[in-house]
C-alpha positions as MATLAB code, in Angstrom:
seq = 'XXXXXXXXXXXXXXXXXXXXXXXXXXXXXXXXXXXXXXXXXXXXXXXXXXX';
ca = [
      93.051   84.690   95.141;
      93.394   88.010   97.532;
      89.775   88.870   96.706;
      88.352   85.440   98.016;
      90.686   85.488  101.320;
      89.283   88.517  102.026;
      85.984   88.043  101.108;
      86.016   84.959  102.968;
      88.568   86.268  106.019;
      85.849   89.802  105.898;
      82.602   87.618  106.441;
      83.433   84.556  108.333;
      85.987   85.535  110.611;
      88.793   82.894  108.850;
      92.022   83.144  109.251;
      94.107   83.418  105.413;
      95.861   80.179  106.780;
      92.608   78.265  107.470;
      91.457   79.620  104.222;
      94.697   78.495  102.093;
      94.672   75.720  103.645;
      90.976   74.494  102.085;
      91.040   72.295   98.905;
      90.569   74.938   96.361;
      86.893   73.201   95.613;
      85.687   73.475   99.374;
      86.403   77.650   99.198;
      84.986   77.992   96.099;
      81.826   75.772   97.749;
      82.123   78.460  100.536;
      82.727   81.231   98.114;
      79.160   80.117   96.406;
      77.285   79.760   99.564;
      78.226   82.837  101.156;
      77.587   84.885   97.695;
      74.356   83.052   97.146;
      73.080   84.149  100.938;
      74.356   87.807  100.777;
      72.795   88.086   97.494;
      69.407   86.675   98.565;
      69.669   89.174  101.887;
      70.323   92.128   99.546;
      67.261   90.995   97.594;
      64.548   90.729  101.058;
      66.042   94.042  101.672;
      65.130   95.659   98.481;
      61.839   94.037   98.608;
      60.787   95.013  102.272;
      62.076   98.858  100.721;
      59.434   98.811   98.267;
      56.406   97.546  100.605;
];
């Protein structure tokens, strides 16, 4: 639970008692998201290295 307040807290600027206070489904929807776009950043990074 620490990890994803401060993964969430680290990257969108949320307080930990906006983030406790989501439905545990809605932060792990934002957990998702926010993983999925990071994730697809790292990846045009890695490509535009190897141009």
């Amino acid at each position: 639970m620490r990890r994803e307040v401060f993964f969430l807290a680290y990257h969108l600027s949320w307080g930990v008692e906006e983030i406790l206070g989501l439905p545990t489904e809605e932060r792990w929807h934002y957990l998702r998201q926010l993983t999925e776009q990071l994730e697809s950043e790292q990846d045009e990074i890695a490509a535009a290295r190897r141009r």
